[in-house]
C-alpha positions, 0 to 999 in steps of 0.5 A, a space after each residue: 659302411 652303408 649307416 652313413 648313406 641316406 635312403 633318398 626320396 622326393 618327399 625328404 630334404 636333399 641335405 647330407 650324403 647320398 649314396 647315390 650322389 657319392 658315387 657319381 661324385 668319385 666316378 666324375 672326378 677319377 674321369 677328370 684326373 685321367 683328362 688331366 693327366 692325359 693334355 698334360 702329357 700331350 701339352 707337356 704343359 701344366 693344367 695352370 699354364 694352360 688355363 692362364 694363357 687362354 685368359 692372359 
């Protein structure tokens, strides 16, 4: 599995999947998913309607 990550350093383009990058990538958007879910249940709103009455 790990043949598809790069080694990252300074030296080296910042281009393609580091495993590094991807981890933080799913860490921050199971962290959001849960916020989500979370003011939805308390708003009993969803995340559009929400979003559409601060700026409508």
């Amino acid at each position: 599995m790990d043949k598809n990550y790069k080694k990252s350093t300074e030296s080296q383009s910042r281009w393609g999947f580091y495993s590094s990058n991807e981890i933080l990538n799913g860490r921050l958007a199971m962290i959001l998913l849960i916020l989500i879910i979370i003011i939805e249940t308390f708003t009993q709103k969803t995340l559009l309607n929400i979003i559409s009455s601060l700026f409508f």
